[in-house]
mmCIF file as gemmi writes it, N, C-alpha and C atoms, coordinates in Angstrom:
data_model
loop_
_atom_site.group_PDB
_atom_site.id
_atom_site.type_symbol
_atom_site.label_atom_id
_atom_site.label_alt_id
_atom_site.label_comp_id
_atom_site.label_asym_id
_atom_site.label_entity_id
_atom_site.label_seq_id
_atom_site.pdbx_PDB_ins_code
_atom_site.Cartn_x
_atom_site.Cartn_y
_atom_site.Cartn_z
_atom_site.occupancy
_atom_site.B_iso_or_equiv
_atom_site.pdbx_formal_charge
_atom_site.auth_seq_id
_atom_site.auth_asym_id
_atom_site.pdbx_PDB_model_num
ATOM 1 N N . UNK Axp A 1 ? 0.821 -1.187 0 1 0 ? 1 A 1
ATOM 2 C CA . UNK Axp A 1 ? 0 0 0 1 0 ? 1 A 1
ATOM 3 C C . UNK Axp A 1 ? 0.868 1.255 0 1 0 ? 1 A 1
ATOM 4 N N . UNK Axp A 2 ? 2.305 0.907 0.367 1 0 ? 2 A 1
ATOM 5 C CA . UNK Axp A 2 ? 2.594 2.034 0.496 1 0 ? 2 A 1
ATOM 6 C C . UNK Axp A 2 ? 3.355 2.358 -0.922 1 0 ? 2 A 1
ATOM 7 N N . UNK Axp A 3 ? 3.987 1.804 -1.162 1 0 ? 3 A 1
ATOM 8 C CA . UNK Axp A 3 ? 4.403 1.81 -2.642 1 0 ? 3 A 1
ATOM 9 C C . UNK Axp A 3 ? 3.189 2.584 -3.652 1 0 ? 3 A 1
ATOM 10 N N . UNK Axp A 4 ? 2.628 1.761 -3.58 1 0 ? 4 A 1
ATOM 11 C CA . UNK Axp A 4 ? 1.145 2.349 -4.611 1 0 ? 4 A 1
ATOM 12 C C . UNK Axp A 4 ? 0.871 4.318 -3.776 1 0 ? 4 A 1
ATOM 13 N N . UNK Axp A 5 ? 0.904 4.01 -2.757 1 0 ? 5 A 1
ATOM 14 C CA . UNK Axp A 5 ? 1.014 5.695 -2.317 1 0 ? 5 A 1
ATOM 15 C C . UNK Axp A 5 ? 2.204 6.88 -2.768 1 0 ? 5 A 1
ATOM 16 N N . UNK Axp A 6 ? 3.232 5.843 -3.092 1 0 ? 6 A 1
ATOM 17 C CA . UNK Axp A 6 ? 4.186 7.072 -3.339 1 0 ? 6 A 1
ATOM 18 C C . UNK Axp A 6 ? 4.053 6.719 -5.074 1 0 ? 6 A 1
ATOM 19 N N . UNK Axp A 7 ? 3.916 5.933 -5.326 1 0 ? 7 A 1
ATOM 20 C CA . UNK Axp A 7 ? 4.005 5.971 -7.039 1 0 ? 7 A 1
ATOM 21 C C . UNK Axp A 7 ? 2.67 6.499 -7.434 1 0 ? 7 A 1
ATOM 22 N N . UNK Axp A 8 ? 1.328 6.342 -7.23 1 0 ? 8 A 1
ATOM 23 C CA . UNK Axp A 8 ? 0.044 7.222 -7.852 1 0 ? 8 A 1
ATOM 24 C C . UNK Axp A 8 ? 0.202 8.626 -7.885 1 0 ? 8 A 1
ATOM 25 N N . UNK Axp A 9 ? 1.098 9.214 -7.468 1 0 ? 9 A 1
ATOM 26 C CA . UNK Axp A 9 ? 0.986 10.6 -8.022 1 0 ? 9 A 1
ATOM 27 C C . UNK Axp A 9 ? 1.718 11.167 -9.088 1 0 ? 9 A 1
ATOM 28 N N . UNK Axp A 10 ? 3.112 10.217 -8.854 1 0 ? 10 A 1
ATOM 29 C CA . UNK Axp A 10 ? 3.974 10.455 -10.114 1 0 ? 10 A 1
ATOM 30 C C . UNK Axp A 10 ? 3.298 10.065 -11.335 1 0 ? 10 A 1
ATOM 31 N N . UNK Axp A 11 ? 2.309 8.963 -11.142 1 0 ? 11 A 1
ATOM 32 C CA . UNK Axp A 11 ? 1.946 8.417 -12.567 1 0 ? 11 A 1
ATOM 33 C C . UNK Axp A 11 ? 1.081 9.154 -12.829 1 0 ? 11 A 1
ATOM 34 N N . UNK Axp A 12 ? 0.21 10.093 -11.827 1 0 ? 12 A 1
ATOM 35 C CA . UNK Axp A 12 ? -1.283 11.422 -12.514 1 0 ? 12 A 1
ATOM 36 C C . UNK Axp A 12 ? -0.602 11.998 -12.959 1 0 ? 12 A 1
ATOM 37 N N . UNK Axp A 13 ? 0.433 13.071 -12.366 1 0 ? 13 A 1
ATOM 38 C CA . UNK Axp A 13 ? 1.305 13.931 -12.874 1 0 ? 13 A 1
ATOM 39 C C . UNK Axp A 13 ? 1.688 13.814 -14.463 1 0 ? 13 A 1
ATOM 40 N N . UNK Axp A 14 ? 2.6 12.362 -14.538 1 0 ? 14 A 1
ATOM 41 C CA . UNK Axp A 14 ? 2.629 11.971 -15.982 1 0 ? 14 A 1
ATOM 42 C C . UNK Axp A 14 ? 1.862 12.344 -17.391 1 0 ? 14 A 1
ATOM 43 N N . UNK Axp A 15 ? 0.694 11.525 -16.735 1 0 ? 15 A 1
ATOM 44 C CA . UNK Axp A 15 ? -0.569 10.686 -17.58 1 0 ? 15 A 1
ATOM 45 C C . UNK Axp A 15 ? -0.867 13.012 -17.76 1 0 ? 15 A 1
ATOM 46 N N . UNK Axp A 16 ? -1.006 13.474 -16.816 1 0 ? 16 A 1
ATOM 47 C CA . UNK Axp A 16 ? -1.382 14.947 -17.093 1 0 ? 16 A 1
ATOM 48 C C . UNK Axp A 16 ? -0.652 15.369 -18.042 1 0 ? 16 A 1
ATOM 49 N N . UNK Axp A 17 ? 0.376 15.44 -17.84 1 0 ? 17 A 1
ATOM 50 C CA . UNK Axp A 17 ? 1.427 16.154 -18.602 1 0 ? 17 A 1
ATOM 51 C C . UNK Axp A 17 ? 1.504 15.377 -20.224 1 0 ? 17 A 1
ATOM 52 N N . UNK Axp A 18 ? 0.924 14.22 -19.935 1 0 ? 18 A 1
ATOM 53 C CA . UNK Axp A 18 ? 1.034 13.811 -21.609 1 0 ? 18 A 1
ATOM 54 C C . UNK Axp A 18 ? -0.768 13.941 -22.595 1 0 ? 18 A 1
ATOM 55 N N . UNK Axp A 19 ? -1.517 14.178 -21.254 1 0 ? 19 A 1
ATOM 56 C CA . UNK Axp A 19 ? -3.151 14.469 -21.661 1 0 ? 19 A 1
ATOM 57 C C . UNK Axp A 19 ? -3.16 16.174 -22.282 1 0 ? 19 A 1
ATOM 58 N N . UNK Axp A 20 ? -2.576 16.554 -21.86 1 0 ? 20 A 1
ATOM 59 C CA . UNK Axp A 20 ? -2.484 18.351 -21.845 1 0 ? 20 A 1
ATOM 60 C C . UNK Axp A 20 ? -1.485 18.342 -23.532 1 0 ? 20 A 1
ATOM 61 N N . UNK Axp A 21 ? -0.104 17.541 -23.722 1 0 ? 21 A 1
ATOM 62 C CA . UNK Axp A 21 ? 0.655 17.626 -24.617 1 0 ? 21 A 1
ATOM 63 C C . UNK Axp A 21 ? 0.142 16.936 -25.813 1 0 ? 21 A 1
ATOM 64 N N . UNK Axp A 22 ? -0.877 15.731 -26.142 1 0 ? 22 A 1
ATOM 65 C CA . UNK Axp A 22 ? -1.819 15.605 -26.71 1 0 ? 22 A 1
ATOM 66 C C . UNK Axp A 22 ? -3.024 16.125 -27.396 1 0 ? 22 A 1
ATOM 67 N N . UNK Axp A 23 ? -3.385 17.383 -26.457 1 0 ? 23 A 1
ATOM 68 C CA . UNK Axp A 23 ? -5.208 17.833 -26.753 1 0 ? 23 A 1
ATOM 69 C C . UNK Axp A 23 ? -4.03 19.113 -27.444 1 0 ? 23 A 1
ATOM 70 N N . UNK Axp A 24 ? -2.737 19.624 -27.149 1 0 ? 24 A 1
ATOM 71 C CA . UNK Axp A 24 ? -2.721 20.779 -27.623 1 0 ? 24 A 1
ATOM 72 C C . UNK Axp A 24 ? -2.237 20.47 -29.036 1 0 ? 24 A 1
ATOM 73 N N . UNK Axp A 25 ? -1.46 18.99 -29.349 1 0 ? 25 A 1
ATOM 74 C CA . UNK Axp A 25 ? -1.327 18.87 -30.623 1 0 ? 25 A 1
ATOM 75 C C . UNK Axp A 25 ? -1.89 18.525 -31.503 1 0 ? 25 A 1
ATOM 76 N N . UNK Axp A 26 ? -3.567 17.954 -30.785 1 0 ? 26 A 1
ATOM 77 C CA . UNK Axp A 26 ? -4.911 18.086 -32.132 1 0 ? 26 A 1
ATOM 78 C C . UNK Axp A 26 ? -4.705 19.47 -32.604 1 0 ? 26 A 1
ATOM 79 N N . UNK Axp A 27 ? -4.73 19.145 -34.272 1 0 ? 27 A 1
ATOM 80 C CA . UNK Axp A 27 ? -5.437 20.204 -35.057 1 0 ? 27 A 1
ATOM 81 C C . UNK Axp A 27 ? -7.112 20.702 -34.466 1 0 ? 27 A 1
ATOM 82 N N . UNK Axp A 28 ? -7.937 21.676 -34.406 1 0 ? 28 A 1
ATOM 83 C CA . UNK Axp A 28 ? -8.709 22.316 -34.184 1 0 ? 28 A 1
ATOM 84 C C . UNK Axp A 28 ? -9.161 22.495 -35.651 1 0 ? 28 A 1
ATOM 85 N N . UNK Axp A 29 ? -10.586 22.331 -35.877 1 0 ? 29 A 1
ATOM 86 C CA . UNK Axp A 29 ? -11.473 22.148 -37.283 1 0 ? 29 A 1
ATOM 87 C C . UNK Axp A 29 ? -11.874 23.609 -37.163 1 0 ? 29 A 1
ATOM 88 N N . UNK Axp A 30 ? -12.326 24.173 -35.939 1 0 ? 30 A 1
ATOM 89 C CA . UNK Axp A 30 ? -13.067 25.541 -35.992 1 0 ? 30 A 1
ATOM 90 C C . UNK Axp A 30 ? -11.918 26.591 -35.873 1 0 ? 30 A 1
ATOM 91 N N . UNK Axp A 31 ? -12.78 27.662 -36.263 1 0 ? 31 A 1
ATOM 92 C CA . UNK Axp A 31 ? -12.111 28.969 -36.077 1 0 ? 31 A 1
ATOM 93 C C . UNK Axp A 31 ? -12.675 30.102 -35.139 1 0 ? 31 A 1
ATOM 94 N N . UNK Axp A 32 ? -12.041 30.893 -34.737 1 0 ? 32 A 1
ATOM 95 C CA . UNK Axp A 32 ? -12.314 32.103 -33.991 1 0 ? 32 A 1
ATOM 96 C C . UNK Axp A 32 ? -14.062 31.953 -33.799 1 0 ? 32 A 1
ATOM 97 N N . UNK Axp A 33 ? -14.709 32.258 -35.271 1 0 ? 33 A 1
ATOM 98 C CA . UNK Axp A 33 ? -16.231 32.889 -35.039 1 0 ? 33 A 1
ATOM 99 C C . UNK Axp A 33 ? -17.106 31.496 -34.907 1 0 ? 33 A 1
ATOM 100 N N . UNK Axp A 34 ? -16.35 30.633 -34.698 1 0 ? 34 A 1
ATOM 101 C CA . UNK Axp A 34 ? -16.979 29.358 -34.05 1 0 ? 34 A 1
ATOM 102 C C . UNK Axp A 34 ? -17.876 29.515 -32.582 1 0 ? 34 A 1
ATOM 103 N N . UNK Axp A 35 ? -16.864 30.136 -31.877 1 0 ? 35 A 1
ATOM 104 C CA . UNK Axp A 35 ? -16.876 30.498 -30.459 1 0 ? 35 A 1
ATOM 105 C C . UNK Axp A 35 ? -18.249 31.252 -30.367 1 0 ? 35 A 1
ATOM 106 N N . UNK Axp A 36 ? -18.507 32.449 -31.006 1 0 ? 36 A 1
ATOM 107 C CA . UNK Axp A 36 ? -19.146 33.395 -30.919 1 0 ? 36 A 1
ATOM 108 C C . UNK Axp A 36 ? -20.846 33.165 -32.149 1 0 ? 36 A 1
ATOM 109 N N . UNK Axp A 37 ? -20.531 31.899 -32.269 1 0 ? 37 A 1
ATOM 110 C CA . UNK Axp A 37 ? -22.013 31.593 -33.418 1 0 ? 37 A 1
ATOM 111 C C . UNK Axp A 37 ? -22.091 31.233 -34.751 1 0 ? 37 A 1
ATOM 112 N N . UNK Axp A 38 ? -20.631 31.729 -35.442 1 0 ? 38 A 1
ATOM 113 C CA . UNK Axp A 38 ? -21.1 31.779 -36.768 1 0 ? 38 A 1
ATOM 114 C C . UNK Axp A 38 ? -20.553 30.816 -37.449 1 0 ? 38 A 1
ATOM 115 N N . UNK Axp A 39 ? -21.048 29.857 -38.192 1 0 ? 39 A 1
ATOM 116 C CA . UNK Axp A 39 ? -20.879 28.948 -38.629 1 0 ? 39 A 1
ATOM 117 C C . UNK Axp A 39 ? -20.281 29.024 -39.817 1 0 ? 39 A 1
ATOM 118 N N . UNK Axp A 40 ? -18.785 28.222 -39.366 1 0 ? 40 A 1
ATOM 119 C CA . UNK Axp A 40 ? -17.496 27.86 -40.577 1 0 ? 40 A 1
ATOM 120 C C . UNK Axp A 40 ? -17.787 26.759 -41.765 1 0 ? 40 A 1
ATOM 121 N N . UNK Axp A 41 ? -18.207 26.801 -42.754 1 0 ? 41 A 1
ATOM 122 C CA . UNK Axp A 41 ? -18.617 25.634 -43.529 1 0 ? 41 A 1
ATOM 123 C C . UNK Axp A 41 ? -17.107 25.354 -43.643 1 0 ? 41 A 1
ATOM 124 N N . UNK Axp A 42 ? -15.957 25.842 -44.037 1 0 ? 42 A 1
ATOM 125 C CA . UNK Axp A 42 ? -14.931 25.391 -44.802 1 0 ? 42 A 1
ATOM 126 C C . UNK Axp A 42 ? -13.887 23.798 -43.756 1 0 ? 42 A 1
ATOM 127 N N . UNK Axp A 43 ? -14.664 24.403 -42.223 1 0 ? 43 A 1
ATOM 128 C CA . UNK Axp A 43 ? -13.878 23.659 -41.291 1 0 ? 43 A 1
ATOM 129 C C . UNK Axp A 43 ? -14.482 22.725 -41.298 1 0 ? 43 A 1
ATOM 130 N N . UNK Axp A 44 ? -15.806 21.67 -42.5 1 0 ? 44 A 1
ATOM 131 C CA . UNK Axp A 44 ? -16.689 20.662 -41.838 1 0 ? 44 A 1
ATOM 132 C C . UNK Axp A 44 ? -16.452 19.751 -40.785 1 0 ? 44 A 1
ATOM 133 N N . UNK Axp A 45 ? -16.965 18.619 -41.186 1 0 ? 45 A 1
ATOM 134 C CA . UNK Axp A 45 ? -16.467 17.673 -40.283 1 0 ? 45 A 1
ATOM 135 C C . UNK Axp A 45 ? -15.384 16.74 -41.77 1 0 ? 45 A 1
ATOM 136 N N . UNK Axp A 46 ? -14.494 15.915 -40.925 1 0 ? 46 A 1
ATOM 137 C CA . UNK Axp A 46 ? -13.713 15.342 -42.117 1 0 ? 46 A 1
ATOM 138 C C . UNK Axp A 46 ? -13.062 13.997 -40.995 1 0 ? 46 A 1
ATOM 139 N N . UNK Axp A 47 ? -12.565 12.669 -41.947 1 0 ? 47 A 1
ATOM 140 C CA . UNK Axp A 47 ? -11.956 11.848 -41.499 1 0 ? 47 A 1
ATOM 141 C C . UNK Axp A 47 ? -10.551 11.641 -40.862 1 0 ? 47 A 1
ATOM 142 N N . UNK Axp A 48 ? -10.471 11.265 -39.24 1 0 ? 48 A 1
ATOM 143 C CA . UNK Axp A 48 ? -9.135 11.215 -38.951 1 0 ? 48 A 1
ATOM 144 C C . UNK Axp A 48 ? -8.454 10.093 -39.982 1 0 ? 48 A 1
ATOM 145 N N . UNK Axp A 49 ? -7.168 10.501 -40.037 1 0 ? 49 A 1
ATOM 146 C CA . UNK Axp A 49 ? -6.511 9.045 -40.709 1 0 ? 49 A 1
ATOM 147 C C . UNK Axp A 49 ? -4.688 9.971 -40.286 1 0 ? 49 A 1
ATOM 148 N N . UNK Axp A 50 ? -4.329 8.254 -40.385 1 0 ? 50 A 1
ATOM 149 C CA . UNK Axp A 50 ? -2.76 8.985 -39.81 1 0 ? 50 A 1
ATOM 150 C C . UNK Axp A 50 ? -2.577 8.561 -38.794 1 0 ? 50 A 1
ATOM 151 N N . UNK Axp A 51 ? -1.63 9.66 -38.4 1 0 ? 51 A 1
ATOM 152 C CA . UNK Axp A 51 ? -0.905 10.006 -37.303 1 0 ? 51 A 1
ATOM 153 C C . UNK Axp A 51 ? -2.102 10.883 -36.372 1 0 ? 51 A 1
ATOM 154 N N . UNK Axp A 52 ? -3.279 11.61 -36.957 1 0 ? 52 A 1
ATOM 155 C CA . UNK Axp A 52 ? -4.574 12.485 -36.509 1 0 ? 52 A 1
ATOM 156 C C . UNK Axp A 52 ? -5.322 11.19 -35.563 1 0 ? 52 A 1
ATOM 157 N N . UNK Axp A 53 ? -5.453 10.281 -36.22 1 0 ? 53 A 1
ATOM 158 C CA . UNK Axp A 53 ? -5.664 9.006 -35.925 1 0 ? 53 A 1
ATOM 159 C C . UNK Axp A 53 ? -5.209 8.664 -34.369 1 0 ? 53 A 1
ATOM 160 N N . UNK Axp A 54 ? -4.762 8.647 -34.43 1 0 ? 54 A 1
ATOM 161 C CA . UNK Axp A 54 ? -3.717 8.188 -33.433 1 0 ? 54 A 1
ATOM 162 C C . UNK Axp A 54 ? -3.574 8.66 -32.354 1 0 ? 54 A 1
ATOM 163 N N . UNK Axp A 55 ? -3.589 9.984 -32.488 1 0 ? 55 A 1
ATOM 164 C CA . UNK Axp A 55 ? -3.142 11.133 -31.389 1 0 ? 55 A 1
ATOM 165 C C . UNK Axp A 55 ? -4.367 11.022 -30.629 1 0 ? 55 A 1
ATOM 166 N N . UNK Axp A 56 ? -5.335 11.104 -31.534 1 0 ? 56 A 1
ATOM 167 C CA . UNK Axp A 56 ? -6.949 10.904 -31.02 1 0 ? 56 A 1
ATOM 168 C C . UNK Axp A 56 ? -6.989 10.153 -30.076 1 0 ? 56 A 1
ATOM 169 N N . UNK Axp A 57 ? -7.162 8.764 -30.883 1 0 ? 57 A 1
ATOM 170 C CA . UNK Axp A 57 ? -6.919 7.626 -29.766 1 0 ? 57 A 1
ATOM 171 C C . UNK Axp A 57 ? -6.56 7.687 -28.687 1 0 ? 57 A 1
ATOM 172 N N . UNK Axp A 58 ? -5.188 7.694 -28.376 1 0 ? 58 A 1
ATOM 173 C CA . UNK Axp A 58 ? -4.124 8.118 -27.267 1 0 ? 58 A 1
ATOM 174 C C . UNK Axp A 58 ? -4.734 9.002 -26.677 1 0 ? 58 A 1
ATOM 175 N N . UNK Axp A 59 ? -5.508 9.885 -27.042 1 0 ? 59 A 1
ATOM 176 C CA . UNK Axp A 59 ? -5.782 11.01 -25.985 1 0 ? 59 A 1
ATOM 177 C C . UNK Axp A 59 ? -6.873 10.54 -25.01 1 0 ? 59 A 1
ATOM 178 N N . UNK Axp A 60 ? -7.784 9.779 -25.808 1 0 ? 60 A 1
ATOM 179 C CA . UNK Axp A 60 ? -8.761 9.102 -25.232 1 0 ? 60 A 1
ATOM 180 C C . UNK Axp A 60 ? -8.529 8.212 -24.638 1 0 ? 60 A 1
ATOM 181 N N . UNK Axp A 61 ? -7.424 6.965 -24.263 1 0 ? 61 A 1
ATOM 182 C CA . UNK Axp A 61 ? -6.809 5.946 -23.967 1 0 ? 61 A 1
ATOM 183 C C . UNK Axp A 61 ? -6.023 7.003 -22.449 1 0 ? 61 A 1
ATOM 184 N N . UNK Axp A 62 ? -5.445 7.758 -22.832 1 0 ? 62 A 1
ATOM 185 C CA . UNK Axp A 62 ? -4.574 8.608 -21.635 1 0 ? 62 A 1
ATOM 186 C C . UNK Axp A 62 ? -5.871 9.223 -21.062 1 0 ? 62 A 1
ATOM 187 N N . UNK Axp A 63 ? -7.14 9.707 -20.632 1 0 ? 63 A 1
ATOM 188 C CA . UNK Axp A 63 ? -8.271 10.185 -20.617 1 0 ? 63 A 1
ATOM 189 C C . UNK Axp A 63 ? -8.774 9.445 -19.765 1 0 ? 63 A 1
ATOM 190 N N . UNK Axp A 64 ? -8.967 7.951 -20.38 1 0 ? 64 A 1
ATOM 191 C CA . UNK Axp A 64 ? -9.404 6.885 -19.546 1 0 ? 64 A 1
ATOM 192 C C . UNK Axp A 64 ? -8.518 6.611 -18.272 1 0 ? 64 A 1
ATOM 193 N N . UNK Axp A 65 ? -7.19 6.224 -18.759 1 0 ? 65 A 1
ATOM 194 C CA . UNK Axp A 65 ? -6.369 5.531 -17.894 1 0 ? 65 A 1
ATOM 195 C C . UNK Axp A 65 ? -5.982 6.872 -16.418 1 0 ? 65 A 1
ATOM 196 N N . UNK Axp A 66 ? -6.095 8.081 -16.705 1 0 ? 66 A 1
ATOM 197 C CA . UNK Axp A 66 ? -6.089 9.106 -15.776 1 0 ? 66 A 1
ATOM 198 C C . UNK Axp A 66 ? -7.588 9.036 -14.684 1 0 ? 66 A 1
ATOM 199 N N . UNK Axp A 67 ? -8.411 8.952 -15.279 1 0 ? 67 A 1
ATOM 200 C CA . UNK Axp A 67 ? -9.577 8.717 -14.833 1 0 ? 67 A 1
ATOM 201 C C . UNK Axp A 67 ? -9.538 7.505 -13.62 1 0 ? 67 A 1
ATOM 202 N N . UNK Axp A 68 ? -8.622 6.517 -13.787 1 0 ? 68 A 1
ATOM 203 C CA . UNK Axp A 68 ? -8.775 5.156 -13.088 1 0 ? 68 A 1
ATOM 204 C C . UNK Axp A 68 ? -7.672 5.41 -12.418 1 0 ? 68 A 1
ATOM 205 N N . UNK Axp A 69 ? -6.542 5.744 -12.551 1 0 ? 69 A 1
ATOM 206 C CA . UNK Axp A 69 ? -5.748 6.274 -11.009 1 0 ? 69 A 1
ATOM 207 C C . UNK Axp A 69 ? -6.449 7.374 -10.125 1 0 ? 69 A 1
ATOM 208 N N . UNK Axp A 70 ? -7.375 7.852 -10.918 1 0 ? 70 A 1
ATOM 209 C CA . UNK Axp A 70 ? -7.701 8.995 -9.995 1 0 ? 70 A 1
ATOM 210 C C . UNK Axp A 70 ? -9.068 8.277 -9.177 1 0 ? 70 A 1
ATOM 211 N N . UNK Axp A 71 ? -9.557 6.906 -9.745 1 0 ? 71 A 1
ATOM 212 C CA . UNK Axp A 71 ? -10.289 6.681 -8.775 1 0 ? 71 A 1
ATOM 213 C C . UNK Axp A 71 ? -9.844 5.535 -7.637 1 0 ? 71 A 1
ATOM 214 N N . UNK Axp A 72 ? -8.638 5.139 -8.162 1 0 ? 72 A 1
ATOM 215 C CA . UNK Axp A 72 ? -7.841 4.521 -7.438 1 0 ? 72 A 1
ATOM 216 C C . UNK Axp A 72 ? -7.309 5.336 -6.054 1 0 ? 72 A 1
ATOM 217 N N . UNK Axp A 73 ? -6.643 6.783 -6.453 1 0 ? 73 A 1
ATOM 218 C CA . UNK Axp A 73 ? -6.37 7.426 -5.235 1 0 ? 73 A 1
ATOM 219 C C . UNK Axp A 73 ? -7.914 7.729 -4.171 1 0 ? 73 A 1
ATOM 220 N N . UNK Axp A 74 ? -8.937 8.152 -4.91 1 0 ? 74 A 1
ATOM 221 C CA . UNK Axp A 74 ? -9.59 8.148 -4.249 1 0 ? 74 A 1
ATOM 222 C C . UNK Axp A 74 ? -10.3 6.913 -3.3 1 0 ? 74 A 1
ATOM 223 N N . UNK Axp A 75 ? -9.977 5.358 -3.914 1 0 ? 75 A 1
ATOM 224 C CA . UNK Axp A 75 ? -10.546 4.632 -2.8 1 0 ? 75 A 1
ATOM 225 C C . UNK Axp A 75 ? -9.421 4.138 -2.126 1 0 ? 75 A 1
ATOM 226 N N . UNK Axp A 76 ? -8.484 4.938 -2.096 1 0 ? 76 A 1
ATOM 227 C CA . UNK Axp A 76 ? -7.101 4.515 -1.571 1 0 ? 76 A 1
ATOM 228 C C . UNK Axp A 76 ? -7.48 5.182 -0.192 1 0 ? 76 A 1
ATOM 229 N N . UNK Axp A 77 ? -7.666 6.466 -0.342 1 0 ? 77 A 1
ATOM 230 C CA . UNK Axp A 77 ? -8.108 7.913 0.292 1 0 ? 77 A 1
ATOM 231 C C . UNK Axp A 77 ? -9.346 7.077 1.214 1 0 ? 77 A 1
ATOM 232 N N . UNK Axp A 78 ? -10.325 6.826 1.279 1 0 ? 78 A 1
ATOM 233 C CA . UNK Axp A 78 ? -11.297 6.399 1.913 1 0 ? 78 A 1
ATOM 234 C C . UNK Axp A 78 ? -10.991 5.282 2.234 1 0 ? 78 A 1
ATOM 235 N N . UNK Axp A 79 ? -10.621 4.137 1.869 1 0 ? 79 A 1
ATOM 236 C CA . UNK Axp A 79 ? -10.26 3.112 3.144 1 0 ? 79 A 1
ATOM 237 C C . UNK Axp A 79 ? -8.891 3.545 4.132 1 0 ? 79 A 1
ATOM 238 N N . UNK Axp A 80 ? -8.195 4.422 3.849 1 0 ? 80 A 1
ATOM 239 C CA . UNK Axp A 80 ? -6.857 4.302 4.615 1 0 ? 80 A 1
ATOM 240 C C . UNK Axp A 80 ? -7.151 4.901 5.676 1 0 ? 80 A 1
């Protein structure tokens, strides 16, 4: 138990630092007047493929797997 106490934070920390370095290297389809209402036809919707592919994935895979240490610390947190 105690092991798992000193290693679950290094591994959120991680899993953060590679969730954050991920979402910022998706390309973004919209633009500016997205935000504010006005609808971009040129940005439609279009198919990942690639490496777009991928990053996706991973982000969602790192997303999940952050999600489950963090509920790990938390029932770590309540039985201890």
């Amino acid at each position: 138990m105690a092991l798992l106490h000193t290693v679950l934070p290094v591994v959120q920390i991680v899993l953060a630092v590679l969730i954050m370095g991920a979402v910022l290297l998706q390309r973004t389809g919209a633009s500016l007047g997205g935000a504010f209402g006005v609808d971009n036809f040129s940005s439609g919707f279009h198919t990942r493929r690639g490496m777009e592919k991928t990053l996706f994935n991973a982000t969602i895979v790192l997303g999940i797997l952050f999600a489950i240490t963090a509920l790990v610390a938390l029932i770590e947190n309540v039985v201890a």
